[in-house]
C-alpha positions as CSV (number, residue, x, y, z in Angstrom):
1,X,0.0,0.0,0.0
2,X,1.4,3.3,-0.5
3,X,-0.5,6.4,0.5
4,X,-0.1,9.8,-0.9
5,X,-1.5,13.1,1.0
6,X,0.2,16.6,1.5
7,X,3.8,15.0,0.5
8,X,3.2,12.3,2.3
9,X,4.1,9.0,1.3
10,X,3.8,5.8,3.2
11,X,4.6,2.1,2.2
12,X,3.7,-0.8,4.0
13,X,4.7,-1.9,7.1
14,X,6.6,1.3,7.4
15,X,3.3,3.3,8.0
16,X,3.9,5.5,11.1
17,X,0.9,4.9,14.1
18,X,-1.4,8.0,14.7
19,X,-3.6,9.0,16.8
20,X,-6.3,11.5,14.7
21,X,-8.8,13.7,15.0
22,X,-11.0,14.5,12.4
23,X,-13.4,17.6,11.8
24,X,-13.4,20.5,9.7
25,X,-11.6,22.9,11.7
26,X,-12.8,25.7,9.8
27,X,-10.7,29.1,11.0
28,X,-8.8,26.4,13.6
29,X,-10.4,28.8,16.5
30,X,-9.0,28.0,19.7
31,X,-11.6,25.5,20.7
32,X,-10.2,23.7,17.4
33,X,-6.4,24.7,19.1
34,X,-7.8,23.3,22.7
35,X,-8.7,19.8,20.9
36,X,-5.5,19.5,19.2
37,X,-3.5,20.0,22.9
38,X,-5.1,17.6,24.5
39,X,-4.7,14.8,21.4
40,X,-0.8,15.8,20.8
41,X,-0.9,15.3,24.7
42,X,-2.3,11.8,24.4
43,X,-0.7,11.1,21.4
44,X,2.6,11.7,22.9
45,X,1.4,9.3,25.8
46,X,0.4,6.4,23.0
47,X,3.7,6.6,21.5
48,X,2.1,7.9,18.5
49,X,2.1,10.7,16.0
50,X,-1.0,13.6,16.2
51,X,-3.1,13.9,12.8
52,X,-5.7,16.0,12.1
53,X,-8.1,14.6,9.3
54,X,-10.3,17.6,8.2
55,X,-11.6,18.2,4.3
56,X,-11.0,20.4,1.3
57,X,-14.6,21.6,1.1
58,X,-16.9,22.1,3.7
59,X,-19.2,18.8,3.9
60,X,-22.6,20.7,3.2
61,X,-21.5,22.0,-0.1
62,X,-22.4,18.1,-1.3
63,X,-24.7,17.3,1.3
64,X,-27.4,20.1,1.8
65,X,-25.3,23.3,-0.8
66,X,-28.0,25.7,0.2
67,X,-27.3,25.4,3.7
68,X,-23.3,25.6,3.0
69,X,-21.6,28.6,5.4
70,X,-18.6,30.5,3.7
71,X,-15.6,29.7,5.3
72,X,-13.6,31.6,7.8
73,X,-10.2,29.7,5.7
74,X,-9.9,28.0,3.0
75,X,-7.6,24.4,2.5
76,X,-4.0,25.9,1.7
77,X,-4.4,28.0,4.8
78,X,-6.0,25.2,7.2
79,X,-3.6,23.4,6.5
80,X,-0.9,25.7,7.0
81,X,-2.1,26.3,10.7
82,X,-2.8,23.2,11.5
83,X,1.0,22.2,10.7
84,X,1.6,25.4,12.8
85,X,-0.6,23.8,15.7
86,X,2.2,20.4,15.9
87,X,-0.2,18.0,13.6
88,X,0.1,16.3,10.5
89,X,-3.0,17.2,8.4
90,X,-4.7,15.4,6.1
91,X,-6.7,17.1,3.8
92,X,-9.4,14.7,2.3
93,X,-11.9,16.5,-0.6
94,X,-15.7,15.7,0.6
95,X,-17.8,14.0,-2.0
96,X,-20.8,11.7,-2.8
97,X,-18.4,8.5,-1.8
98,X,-17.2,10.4,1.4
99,X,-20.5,11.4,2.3
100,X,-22.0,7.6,1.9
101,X,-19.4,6.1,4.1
102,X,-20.7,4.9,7.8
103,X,-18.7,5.3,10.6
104,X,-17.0,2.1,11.1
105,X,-15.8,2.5,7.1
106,X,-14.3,5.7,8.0
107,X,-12.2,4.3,10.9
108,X,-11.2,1.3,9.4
109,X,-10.0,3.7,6.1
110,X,-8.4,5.3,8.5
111,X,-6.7,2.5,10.4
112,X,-5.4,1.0,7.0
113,X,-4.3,4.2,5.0
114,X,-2.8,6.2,7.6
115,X,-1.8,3.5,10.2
116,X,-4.5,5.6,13.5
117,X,-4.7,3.7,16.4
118,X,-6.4,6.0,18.2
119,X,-8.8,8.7,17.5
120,X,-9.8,11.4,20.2
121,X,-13.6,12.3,19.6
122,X,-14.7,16.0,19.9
123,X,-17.3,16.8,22.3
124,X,-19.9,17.5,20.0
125,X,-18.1,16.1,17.1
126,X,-19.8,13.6,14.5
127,X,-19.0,11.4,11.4
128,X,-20.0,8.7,9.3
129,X,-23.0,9.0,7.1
130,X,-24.9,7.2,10.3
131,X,-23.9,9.8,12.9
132,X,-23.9,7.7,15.8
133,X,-25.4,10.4,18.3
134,X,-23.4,8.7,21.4
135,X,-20.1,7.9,22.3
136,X,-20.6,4.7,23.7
137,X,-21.6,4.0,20.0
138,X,-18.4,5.2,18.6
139,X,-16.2,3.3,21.0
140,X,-17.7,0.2,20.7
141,X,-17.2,0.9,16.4
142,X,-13.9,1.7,17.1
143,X,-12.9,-1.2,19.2
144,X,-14.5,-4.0,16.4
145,X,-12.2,-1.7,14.2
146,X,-9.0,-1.7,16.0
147,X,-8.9,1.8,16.9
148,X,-9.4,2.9,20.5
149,X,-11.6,6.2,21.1
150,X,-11.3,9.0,23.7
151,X,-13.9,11.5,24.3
152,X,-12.2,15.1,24.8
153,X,-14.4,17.4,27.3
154,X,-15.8,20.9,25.9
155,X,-13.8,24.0,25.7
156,X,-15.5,27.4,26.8
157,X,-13.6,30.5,27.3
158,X,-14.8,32.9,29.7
159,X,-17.7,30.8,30.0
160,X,-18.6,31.8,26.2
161,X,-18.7,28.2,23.7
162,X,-16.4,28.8,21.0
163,X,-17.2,27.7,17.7
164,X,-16.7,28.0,13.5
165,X,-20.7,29.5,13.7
166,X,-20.0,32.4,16.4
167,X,-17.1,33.5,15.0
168,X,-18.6,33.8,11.5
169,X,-21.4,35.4,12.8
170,X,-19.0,37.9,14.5
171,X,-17.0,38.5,11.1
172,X,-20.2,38.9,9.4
173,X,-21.2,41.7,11.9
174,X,-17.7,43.3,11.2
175,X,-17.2,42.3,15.1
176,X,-13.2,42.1,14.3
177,X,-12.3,42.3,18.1
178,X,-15.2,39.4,19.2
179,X,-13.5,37.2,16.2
180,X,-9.9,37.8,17.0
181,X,-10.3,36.6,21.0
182,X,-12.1,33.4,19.6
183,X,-9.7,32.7,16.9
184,X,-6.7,33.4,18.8
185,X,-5.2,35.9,16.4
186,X,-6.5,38.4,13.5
187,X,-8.8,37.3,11.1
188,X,-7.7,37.5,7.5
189,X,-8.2,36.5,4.4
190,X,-5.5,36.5,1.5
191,X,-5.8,36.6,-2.5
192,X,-4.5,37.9,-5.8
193,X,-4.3,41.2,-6.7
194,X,-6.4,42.5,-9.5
195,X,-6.8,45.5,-11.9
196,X,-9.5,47.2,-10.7
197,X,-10.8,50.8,-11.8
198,X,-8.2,53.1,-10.6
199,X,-10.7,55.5,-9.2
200,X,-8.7,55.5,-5.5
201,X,-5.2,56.7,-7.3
202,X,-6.7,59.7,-8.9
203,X,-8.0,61.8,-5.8
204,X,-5.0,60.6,-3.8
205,X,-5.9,56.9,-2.3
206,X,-4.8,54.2,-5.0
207,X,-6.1,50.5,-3.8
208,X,-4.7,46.9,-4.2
209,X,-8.1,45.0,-5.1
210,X,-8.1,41.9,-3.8
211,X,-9.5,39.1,-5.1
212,X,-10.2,37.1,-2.3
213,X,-13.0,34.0,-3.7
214,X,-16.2,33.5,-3.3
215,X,-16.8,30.6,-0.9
216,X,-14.5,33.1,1.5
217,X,-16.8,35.2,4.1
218,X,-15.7,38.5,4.1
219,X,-16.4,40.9,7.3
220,X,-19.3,43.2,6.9
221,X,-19.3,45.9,4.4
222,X,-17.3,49.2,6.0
223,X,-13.7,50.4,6.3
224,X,-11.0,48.8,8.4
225,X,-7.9,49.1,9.8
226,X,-5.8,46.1,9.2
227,X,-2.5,44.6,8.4
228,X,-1.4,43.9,4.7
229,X,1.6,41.4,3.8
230,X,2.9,41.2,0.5
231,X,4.6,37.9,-0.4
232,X,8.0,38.9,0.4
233,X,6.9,38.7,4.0
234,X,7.0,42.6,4.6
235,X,3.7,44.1,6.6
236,X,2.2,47.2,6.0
237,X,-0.8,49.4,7.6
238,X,-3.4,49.0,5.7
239,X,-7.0,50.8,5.3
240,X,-9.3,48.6,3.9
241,X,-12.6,49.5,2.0
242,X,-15.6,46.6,1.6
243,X,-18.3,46.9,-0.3
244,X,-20.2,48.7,-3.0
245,X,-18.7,51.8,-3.9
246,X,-22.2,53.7,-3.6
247,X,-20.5,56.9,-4.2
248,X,-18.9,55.9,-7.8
249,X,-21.0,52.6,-8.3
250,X,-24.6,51.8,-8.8
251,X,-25.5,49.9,-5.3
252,X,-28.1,47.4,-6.7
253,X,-25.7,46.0,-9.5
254,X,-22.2,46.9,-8.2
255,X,-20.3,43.4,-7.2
256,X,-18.5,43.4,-3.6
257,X,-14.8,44.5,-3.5
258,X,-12.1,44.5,-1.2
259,X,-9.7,47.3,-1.5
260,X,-7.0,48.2,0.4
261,X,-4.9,51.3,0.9
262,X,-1.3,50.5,1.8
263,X,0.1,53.2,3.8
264,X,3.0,54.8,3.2
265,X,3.8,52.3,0.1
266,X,4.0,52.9,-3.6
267,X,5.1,50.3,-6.4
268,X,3.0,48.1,-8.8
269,X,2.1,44.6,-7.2
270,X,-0.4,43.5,-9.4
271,X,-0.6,39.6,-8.7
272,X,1.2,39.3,-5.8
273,X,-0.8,37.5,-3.0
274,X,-2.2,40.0,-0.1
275,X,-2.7,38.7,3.5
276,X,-5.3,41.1,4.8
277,X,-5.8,40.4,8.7
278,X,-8.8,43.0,9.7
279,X,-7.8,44.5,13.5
280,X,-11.0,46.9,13.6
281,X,-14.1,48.2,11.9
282,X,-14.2,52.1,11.6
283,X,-16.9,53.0,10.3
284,X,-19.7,51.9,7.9
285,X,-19.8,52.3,3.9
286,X,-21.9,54.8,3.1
287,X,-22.3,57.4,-0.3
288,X,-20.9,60.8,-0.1
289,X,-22.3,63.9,-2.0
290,X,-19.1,64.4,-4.0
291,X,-15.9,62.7,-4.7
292,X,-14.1,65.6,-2.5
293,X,-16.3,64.8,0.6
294,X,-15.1,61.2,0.0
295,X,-11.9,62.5,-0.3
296,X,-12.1,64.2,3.3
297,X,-13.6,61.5,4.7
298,X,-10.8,59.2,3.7
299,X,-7.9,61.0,4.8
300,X,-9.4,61.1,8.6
301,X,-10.2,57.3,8.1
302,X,-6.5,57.1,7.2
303,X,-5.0,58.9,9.8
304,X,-7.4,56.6,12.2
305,X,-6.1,53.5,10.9
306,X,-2.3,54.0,11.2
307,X,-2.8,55.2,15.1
308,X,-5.2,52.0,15.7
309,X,-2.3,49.7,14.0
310,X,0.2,51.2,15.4
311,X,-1.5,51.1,18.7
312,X,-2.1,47.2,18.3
313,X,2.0,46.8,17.1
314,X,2.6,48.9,20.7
């Protein structure tokens, strides 16, 4: 047998022994960073190696698409902090044959393709097309299986339950500072960027547009103060637009953007790859009378969001 995931290549007898976890770990929030403590803890008790089995595409998208959430990352980003996190992640696409796979299929896949031995089962987490609603359920599975399982207890902080739902419904409220305690650190989101229509450069404020997907949720429409890295690794104060345009665009037809002002850099980066991590909602989008009220408007907003980054950067 030789298995293929992420670089990953194992053959044989020479598979390493895990002990897993699987779930989607959508914006790998510090419930999701609470979970994976506790199984590298066990793991490293086993004499085994922590995985985190999560998917490519959140599991609705085939099951029920209308009831699909955008996502708070998308797969070369949760997989890049759950490596950051200690854990080997493998990153398995969700279809029809996923989705029609019971519970006991699922852990004996795992058991033969990537050599778990032990899986540690979320509070409230469930898999397998049958669900088993109990643990008791699970464990007895996993024993006819050959893979022990371990309930981990529920994470609260502050007495608040932290999940992939609250902190998308803070995002989508433009609640940066309510997100960042939950995630554990800023929340971004990263893409190209595009050509856009070069209004910003000619009354003083030219914008990276930043293409960003669209099964990415993007904070609520408004301007921010945030944190732009280029590829080369170098950050910049950024003041970031979202939304309409309603004073240059027609509202009912006008697509969403994402625009951001680097301050105090010039230079053409068109295509590079933006990191935009959001530190705080200013204000809300709204149309001005003229493009030099805009104007005004914008150089305050400016000015606001190099003292708030700075202030965060101490």
């Amino acid at each position: 047998m030789t298995v293929e995931n992420n670089g990953l290549k194992i053959s044989g007898h020479d598979c390493p022994r895990h002990m897993a976890v699987v779930g989607m770990f959508d914006g790998v929030h510090l419930g999701h960073r609470f979970l994976i403590g506790l199984l590298k803890d066990e793991a490293m008790s086993r004499g085994l190696r922590p995985m985190a089995v999560t998917f490519t595409n959140h599991p609705l998208e085939v099951i029920a698409p209308q009831k699909a959430p955008l996502l708070l990352t998308d797969a070369p980003r949760k997989e890049s902090l759950l490596r950051e996190e200690g854990v080997m992640p493998v990153m398995l696409p969700f279809d029809s044959r996923l989705r029609d796979t019971g519970a006991a299929d699922f852990l004996l896949m795992l058991k033969s393709r990537y050599g778990v031995e032990a899986l540690m089962l979320g509070f409230n987490n469930r898999f397998g097309h049958d669900a088993p609603r109990d643990f008791d359920t699970y464990r007895t599975l996993g024993r006819q299986c050959g893979v022990d399982i371990v309930l981990a207890p529920e994470f609260r902080c502050q007495g608040e339950k932290i999940s992939s739902s609250a902190v998308r419904e803070a995002v989508s409220q433009g609640d940066m500072t309510r997100a960042a305690a939950m995630l554990g650190r800023l929340y971004s989101v990263t893409g190209p960027i595009v050509h856009g229509h070069r209004l910003g450069r000619t009354i003083g404020f030219p914008t990276a547009n930043v293409a960003a997907g669209n099964r990415i949720l993007l904070p609520a429409s408004g301007v921010y103060a945030a944190v732009a890295t280029r590829e080369n690794g170098e950050p910049l104060a950024a003041m970031v637009n979202i939304g309409r345009r309603p004073t240059v665009e027609n509202e009912a037809s006008a697509p969403v953007s994402v625009e951001a002002n680097l301050l105090g850099f010039s230079g053409d980066i068109y295509g590079e790859q933006l990191q935009l991590e959001f530190v705080a909602r200013m204000r809300s989008e709204r149309r001005f009378h003229s493009l030099e009220a805009l104007k005004t408007q914008l150089e305050a907003d400016r000015r606001e969001a190099a003292e708030i980054v700075a202030a965060m950067r101490g």
